[in-house]
DOSE-440366 format. One line per field, with one value per residue: residue number from 1; x, y negated, z negated of N, C-alpha, C in turn. Coordinates in Angstrom, 2 decimals. Example, Ala and Ser with C-alpha at 12.3 -4.5 7.8 and 13.67 -1.06 7.14 Angstrom:
// residues 2
i = 1, 2
nc1 = 13.19, 12.85
nc2 = 5.69, 2.25
nc3 = -7.80, -7.08
cac1 = 12.30, 13.67
cac2 = 4.50, 1.06
cac3 = -7.80, -7.14
cc1 = 13.20, 12.90
cc2 = 3.30, -0.03
cc3 = -7.80, -7.87
// end
This chain:
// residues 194
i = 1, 2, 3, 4, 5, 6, 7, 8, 9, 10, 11, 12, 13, 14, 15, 16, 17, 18, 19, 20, 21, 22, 23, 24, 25, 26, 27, 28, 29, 30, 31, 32, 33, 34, 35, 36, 37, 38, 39, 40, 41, 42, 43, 44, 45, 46, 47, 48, 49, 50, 51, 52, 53, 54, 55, 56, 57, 58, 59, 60, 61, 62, 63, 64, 65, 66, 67, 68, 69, 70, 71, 72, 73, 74, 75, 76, 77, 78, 79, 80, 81, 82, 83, 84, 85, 86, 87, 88, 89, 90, 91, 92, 93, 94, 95, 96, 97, 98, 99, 100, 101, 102, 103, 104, 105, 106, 107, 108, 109, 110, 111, 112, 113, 114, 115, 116, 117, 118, 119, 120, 121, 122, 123, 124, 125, 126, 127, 128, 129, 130, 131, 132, 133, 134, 135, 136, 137, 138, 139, 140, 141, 142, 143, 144, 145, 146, 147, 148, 149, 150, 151, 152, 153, 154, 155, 156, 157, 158, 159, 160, 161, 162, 163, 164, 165, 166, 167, 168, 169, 170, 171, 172, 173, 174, 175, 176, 177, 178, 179, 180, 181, 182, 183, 184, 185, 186, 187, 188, 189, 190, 191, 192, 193, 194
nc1 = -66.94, -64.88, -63.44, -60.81, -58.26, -56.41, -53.11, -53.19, -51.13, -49.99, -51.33, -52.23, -51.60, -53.09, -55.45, -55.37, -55.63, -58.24, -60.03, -59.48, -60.97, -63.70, -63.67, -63.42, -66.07, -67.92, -66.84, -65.97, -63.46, -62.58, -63.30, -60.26, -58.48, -57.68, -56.25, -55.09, -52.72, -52.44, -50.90, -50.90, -51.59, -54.15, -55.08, -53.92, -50.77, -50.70, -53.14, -53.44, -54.68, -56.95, -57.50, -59.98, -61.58, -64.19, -64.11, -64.94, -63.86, -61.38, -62.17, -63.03, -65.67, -66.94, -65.32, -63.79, -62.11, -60.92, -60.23, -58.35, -57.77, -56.53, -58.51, -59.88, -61.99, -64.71, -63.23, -61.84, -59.77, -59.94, -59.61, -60.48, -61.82, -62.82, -65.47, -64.22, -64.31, -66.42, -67.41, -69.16, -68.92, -70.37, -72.29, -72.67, -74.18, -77.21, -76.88, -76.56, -73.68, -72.18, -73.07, -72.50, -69.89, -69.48, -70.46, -68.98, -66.47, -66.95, -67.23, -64.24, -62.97, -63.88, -62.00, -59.80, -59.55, -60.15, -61.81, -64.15, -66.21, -66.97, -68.20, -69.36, -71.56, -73.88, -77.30, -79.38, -78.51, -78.60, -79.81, -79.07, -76.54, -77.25, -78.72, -76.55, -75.44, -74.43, -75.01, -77.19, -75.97, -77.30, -77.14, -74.89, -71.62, -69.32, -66.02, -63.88, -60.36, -58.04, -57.37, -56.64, -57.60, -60.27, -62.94, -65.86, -68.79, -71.45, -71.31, -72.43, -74.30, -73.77, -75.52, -75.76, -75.27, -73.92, -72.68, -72.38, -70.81, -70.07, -67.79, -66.25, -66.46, -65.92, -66.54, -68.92, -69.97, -69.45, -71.26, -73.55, -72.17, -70.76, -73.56, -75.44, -73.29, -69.83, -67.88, -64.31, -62.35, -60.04, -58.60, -56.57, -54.91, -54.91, -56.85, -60.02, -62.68, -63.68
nc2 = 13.46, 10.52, 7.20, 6.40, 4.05, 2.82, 0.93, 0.11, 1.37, 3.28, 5.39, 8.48, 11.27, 13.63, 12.37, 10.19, 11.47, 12.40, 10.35, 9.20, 11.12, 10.63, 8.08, 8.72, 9.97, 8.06, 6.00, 6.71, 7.16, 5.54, 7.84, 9.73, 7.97, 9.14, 9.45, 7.62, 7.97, 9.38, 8.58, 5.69, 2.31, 0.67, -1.96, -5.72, -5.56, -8.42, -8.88, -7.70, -5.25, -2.90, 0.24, 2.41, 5.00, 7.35, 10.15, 13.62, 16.73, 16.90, 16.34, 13.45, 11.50, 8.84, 6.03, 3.03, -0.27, -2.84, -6.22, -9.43, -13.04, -15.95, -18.38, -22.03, -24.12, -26.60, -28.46, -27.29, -24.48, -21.04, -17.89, -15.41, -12.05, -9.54, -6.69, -3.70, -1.62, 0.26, 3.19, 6.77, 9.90, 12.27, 14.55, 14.02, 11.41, 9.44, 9.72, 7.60, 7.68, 6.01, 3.25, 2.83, 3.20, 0.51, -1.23, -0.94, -1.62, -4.52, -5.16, -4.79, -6.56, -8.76, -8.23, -8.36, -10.95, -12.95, -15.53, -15.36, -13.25, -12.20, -10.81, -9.79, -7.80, -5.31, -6.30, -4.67, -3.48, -5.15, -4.64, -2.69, -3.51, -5.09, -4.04, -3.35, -5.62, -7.40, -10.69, -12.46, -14.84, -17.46, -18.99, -19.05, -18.31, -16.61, -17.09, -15.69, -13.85, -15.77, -19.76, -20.54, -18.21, -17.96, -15.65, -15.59, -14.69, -14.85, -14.85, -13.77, -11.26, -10.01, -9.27, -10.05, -10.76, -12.88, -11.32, -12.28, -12.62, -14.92, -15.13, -16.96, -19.52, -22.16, -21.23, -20.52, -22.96, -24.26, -22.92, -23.68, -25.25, -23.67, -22.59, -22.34, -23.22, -22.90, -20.66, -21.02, -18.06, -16.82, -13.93, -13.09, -10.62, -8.40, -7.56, -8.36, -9.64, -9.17
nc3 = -11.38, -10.34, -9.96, -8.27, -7.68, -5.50, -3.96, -0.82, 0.90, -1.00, -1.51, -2.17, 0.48, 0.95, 0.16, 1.61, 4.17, 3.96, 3.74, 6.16, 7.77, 7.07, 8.06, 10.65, 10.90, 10.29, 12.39, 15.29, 17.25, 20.47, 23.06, 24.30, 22.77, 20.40, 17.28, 14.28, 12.83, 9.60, 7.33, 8.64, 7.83, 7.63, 6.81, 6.92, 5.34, 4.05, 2.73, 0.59, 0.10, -1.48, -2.22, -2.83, -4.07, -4.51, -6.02, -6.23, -7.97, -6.29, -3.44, -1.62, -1.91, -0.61, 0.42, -0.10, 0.87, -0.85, 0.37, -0.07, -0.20, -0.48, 0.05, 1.43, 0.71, 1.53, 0.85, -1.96, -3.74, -3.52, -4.69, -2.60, -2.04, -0.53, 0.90, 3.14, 5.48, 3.88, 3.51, 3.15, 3.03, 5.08, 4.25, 2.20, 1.85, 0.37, -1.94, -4.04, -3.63, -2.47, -3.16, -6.34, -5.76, -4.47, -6.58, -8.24, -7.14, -6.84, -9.73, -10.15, -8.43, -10.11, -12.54, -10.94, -11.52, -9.29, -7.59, -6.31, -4.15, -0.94, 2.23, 5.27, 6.36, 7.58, 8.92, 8.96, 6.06, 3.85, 1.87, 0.23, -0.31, -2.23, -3.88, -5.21, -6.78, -5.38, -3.33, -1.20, 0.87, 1.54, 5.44, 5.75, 7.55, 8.05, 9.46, 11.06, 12.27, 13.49, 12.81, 15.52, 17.25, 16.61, 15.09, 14.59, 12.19, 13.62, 15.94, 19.45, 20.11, 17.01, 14.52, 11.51, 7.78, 5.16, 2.18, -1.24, -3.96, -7.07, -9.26, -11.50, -13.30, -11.97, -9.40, -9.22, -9.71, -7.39, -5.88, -4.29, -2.15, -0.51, 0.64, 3.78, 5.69, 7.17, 6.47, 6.42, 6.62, 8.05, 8.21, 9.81, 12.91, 12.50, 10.06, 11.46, 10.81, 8.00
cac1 = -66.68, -64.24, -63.16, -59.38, -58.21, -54.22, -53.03, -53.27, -49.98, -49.72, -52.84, -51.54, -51.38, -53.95, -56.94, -55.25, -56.14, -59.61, -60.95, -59.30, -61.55, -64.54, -64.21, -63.84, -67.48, -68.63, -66.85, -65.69, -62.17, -63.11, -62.44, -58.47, -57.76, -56.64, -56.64, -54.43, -51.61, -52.81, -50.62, -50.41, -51.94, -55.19, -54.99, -52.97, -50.44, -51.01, -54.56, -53.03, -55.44, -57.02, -58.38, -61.01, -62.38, -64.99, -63.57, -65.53, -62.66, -60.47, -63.11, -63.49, -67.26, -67.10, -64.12, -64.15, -61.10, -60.88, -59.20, -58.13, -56.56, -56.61, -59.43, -59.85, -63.86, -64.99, -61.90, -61.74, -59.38, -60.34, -59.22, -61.51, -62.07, -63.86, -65.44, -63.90, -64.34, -67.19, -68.14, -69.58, -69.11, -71.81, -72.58, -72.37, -74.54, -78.37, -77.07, -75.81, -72.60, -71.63, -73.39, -71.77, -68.39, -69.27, -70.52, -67.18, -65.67, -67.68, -66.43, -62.80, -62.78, -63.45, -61.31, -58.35, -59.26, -60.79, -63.14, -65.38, -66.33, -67.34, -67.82, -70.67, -72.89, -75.21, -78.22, -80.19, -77.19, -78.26, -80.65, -77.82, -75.20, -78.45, -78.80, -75.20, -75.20, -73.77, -76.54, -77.41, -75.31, -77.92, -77.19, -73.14, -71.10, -67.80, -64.91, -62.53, -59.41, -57.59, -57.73, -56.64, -58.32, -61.68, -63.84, -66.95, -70.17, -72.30, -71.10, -73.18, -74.17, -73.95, -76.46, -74.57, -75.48, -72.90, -72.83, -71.05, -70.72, -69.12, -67.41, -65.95, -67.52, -65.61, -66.83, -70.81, -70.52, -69.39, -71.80, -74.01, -71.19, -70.91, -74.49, -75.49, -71.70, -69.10, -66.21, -62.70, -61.52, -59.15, -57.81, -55.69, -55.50, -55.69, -58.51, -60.48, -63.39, -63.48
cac2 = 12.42, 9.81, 6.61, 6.01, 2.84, 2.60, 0.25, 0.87, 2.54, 4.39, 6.33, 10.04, 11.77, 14.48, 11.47, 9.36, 12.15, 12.61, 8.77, 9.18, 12.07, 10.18, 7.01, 8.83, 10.65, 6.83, 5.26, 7.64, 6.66, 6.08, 8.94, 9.88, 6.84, 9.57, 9.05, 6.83, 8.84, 9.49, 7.17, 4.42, 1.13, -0.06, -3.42, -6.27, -6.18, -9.55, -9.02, -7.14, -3.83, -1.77, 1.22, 2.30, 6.06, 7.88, 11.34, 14.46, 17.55, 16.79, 15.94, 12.27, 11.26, 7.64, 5.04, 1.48, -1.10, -4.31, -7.19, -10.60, -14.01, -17.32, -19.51, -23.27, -24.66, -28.14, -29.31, -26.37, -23.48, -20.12, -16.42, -14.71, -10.88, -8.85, -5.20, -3.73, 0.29, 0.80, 4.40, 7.72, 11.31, 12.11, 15.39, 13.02, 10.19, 9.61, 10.40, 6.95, 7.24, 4.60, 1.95, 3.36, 2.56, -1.16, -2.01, -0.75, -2.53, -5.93, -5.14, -4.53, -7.98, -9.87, -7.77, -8.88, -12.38, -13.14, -16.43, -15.07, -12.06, -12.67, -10.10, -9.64, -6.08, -5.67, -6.97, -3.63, -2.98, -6.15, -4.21, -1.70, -4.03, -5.92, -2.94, -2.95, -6.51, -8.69, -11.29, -12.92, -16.14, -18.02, -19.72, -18.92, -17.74, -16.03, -17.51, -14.02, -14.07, -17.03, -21.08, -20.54, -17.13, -17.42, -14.66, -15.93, -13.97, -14.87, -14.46, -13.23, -9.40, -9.25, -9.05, -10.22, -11.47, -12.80, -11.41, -13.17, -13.00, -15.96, -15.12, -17.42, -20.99, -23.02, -20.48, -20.61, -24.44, -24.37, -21.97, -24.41, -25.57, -22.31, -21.94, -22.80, -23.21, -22.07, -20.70, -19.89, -16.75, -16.43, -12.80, -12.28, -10.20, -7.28, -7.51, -10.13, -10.06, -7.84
cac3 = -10.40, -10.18, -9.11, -8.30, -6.83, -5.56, -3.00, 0.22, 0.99, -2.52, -1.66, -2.04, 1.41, 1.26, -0.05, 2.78, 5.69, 3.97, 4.14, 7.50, 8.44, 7.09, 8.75, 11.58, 11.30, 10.95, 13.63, 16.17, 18.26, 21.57, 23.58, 24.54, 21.73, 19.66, 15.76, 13.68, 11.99, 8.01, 6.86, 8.72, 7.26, 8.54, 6.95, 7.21, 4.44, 3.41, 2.21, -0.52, 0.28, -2.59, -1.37, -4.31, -3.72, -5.18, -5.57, -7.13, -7.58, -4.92, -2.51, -1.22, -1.57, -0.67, 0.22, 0.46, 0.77, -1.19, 0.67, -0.59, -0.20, -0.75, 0.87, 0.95, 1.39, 0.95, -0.55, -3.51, -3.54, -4.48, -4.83, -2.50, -2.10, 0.25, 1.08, 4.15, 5.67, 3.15, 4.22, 2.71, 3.89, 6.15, 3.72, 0.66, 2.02, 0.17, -3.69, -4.53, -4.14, -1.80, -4.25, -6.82, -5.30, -3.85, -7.60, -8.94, -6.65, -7.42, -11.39, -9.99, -7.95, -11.68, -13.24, -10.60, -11.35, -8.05, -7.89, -5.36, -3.14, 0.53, 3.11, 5.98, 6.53, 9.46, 8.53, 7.89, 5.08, 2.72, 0.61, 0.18, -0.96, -3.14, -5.15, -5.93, -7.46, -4.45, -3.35, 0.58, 0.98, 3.05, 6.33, 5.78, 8.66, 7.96, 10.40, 11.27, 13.30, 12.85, 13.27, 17.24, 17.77, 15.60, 15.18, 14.03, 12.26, 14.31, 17.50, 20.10, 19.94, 16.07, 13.60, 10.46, 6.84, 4.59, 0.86, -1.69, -5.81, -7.57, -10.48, -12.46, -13.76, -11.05, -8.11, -9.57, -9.79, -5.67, -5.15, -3.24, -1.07, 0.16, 1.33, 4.72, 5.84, 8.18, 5.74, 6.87, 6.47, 8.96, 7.62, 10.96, 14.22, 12.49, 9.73, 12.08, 9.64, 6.64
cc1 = -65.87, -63.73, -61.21, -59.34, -56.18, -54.33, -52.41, -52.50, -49.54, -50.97, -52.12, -52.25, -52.83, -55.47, -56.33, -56.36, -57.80, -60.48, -61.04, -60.73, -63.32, -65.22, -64.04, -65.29, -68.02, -67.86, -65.65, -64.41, -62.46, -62.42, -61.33, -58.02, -57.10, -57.58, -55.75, -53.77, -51.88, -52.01, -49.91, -51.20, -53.18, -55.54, -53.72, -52.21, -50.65, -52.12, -54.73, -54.29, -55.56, -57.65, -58.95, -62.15, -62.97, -64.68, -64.37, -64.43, -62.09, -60.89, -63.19, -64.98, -67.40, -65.74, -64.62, -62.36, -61.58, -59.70, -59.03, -56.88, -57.25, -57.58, -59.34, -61.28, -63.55, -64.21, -61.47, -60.83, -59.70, -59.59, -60.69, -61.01, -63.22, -63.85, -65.20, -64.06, -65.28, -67.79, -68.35, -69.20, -70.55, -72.98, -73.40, -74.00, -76.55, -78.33, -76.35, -74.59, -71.68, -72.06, -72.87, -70.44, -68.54, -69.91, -69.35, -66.74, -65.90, -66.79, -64.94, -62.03, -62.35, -63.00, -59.65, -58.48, -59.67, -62.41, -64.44, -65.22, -67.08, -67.40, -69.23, -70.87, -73.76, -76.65, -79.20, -79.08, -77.48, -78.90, -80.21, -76.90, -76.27, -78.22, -77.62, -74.27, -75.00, -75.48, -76.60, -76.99, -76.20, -77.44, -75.31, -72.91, -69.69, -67.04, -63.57, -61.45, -58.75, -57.33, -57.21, -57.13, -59.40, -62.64, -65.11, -68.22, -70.89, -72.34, -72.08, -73.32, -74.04, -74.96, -75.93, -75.57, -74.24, -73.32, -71.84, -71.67, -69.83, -69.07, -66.94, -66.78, -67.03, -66.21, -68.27, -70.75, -70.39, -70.39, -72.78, -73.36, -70.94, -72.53, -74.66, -74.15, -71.29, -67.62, -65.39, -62.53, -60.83, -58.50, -57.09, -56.18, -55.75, -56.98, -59.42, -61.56, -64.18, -64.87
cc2 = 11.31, 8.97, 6.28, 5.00, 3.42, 1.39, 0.82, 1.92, 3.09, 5.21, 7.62, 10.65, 12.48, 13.20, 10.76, 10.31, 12.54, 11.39, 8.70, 9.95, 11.13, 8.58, 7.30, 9.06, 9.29, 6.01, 5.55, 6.70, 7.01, 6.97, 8.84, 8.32, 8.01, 9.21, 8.18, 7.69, 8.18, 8.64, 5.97, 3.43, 0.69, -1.20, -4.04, -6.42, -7.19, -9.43, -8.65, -6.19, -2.82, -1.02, 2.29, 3.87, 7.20, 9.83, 12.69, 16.06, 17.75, 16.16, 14.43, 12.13, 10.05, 7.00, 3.51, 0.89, -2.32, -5.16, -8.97, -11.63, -15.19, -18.20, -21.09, -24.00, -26.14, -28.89, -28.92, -25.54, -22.39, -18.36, -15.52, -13.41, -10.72, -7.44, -4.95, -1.87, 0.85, 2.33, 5.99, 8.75, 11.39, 13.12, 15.13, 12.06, 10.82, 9.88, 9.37, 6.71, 5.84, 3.55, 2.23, 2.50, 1.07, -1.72, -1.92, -1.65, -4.11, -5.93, -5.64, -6.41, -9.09, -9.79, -8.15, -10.13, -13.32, -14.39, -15.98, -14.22, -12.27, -11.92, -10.14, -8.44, -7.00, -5.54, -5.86, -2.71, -4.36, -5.69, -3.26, -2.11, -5.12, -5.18, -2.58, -4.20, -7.42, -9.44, -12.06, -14.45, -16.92, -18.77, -19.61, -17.87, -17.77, -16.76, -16.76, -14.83, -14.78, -18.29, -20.94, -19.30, -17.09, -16.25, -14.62, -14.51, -14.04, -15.02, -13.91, -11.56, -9.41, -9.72, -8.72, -10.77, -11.62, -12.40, -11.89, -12.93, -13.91, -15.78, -15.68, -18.70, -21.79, -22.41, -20.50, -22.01, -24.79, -23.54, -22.81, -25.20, -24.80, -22.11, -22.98, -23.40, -22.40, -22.08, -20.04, -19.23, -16.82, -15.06, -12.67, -11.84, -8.97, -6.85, -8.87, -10.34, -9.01, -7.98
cc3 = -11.05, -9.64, -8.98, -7.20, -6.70, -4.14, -1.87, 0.72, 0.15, -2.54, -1.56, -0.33, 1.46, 0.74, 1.12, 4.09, 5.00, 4.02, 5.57, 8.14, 7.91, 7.67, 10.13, 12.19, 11.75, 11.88, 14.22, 17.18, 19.55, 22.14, 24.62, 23.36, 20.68, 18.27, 15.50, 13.01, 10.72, 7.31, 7.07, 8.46, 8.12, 7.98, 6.84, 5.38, 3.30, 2.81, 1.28, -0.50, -1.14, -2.03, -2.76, -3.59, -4.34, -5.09, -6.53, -6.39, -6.68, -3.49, -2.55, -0.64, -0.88, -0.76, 0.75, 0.52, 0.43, -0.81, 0.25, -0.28, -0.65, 0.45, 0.20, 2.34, 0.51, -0.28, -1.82, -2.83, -4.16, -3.98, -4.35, -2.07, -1.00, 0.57, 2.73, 4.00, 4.31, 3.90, 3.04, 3.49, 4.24, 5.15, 2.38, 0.69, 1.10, -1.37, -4.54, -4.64, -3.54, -3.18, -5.61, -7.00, -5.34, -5.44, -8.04, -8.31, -7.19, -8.49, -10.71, -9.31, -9.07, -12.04, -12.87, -10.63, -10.13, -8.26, -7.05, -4.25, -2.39, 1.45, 3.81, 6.01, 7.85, 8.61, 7.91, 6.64, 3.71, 1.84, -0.24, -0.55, -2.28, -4.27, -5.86, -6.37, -6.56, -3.51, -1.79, 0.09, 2.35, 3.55, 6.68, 6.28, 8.15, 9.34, 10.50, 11.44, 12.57, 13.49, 15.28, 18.03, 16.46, 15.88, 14.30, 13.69, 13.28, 15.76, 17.99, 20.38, 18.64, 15.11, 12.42, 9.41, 6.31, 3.16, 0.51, -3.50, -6.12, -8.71, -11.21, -12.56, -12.96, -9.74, -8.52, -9.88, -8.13, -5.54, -3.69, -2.13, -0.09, 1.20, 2.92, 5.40, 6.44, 7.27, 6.22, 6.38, 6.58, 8.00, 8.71, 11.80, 13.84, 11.60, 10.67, 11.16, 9.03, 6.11
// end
């Protein structure tokens, strides 16, 4: 087993149409929507997209996407990161490998220099992303979309936590700025919140 990371649109073709085929099992195109042609882009450029997949001989066990930009909280700027399309093969799922992946990933975040990793899970998913180092950001609500179309966590109908790791010594001295807080995101119309 193996992890290979490339960015998003340098993913080789045949691992493209197999993430494809596994984020379909987990979340099914409503019906006559069709699929998404294998390689066309499912995030926004800008977010600079790593797509980080756990591969055992040829086979795709596990893919995630790491997305990132530039945030600005309580008057700091920081280099944040987040996990987006975390998913397992359905065949796969129960042998670690997802957690696996989303710790790699964690590593891979510090490793690009990234002050802090930020993303929400549905609430029975935090003991999941616990075990794979990232920790419950209490009372903090992600802010999607963007400043004239927000797409808030906590909107009505979802059942959200935010995780978050702060990696460097300026991002673990904000850490308490962060808690209980409504931080911008804004990633766009097409990741609304990663």
């Amino acid at each position: 087993m193996q992890i290979l990371s490339f960015p998003e649109e340098a993913t080789p073709p045949g691992l493209r149409t197999q993430v494809r085929e596994i984020q379909e099992q987990a979340w099914p195109s409503p019906p006559g929507a069709g699929t998404a042609a294998p390689d066309a882009p499912v995030h926004d450029p800008a977010l600079r997209p790593l797509s980080m997949l756990l591969v055992d001989g040829g086979d795709v066990l596990a893919a995630l996407d790491v997305l990132s930009k530039e945030i600005v909280h309580a008057g700091g700027r920081y280099a944040a990161g987040g996990l987006s399309t975390v998913v397992t093969r359905r065949e796969a799922r129960g042998h670690g490998h997802g957690r696996l992946l989303v710790a790699a990933a964690r590593r891979a975040m510090v490793e690009r220099g990234l002050d802090l990793g930020l993303f929400t899970c549905d609430r029975p998913l935090r003991a999941f992303y616990e075990s794979a180092g990232w920790q419950v950001l209490p009372g903090a609500v992600l802010i999607g979309g963007t400043p004239r179309a927000p797409f808030p966590s906590d909107r009505p109908g979802f059942d959200k936590v935010t995780m978050a790791g702060f990696f460097t010594p300026a991002a673990r001295r904000a850490e308490v700025l962060f808690r209980d807080s409504r931080i911008a995101l804004h990633p766009g119309e097409i990741d609304r919140l990663w």
